[in-house]
C-alpha positions in Angstrom: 14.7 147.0 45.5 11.8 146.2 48.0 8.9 144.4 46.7 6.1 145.4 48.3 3.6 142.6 49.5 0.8 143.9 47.4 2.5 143.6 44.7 4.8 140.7 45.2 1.0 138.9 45.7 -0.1 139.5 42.7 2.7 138.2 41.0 2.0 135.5 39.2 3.5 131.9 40.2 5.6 131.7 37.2 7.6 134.5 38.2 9.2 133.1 41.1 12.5 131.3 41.1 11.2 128.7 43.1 7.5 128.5 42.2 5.8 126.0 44.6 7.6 128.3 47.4 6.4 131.8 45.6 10.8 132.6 46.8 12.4 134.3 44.9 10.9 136.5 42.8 12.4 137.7 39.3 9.5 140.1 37.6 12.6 142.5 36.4 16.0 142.1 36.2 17.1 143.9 39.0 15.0 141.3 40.9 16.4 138.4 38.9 20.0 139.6 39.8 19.3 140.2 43.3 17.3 136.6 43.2 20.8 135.4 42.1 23.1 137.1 44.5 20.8 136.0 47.6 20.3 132.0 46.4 24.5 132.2 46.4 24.7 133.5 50.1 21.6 130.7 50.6 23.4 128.2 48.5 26.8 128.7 50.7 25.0 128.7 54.0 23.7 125.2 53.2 20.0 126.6 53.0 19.5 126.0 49.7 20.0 122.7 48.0 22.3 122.5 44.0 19.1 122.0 42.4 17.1 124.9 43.9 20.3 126.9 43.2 20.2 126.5 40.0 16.2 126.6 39.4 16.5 130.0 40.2 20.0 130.6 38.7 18.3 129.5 35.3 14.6 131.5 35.8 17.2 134.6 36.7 19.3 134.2 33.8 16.4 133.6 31.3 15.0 137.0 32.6 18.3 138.8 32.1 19.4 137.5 29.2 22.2 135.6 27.9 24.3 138.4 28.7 24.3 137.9 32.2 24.3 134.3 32.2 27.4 134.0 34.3 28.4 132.2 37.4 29.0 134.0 40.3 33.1 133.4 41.2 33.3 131.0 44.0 35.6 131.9 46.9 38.3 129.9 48.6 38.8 132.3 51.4 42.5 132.6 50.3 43.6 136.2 50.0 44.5 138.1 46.7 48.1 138.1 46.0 
C-alpha cells in the first residue's frame, strides 16, 4: 500500500524502521510486513547492513505481533525436489 508523502511526513520518527533515515515506515501492519519483505530484498542486494536488517526486522515484528515474528526462508537458489 502507497503511503502518500503527506502522510508519511507526518509520521512520527518512531514509526520508522530505521529512524535517523525516516526508511522504512511501519504505522500498520501491512506496512510493517511490507517494511520486512523490502529490507530482505535490500538485505540480499548488499544495501542494507545485518544490523539495519534487523532494526527494522524487530520495529516490524513488534508492530505485528508475536505471531508474525518469523524469519523470512533464506534461499540457496537450489531447485525444489
Amino acid at each position: 500500500m502507497k503511503l502518500p508523502a503527506k502522510t508519511r511526513n507526518a509520521l512520527p520518527t518512531k514509526d520508522f524502521g530505521l529512524p535517523s533515515e525516516r526508511k522504512y515506515p511501519v504505522p500498520d501492519a501491512s506496512h510493517a510486513a511490507d517494511a520486512k519483505a523490502r529490507a530482505t530484498q535490500q538485505a540480499a542486494k548488499g544495501n542494507l547492513t545485518p544490523a539495519q536488517h534487523a532494526a527494522i526486522n524487530a520495529k516490524a515484528n513488534k508492530v505485528l505481533g508475536a505471531t508474525h515474528s518469523y524469519e523470512p526462508v533464506k534461499h540457496t537458489g537450489r531447485g525444489v525436489k
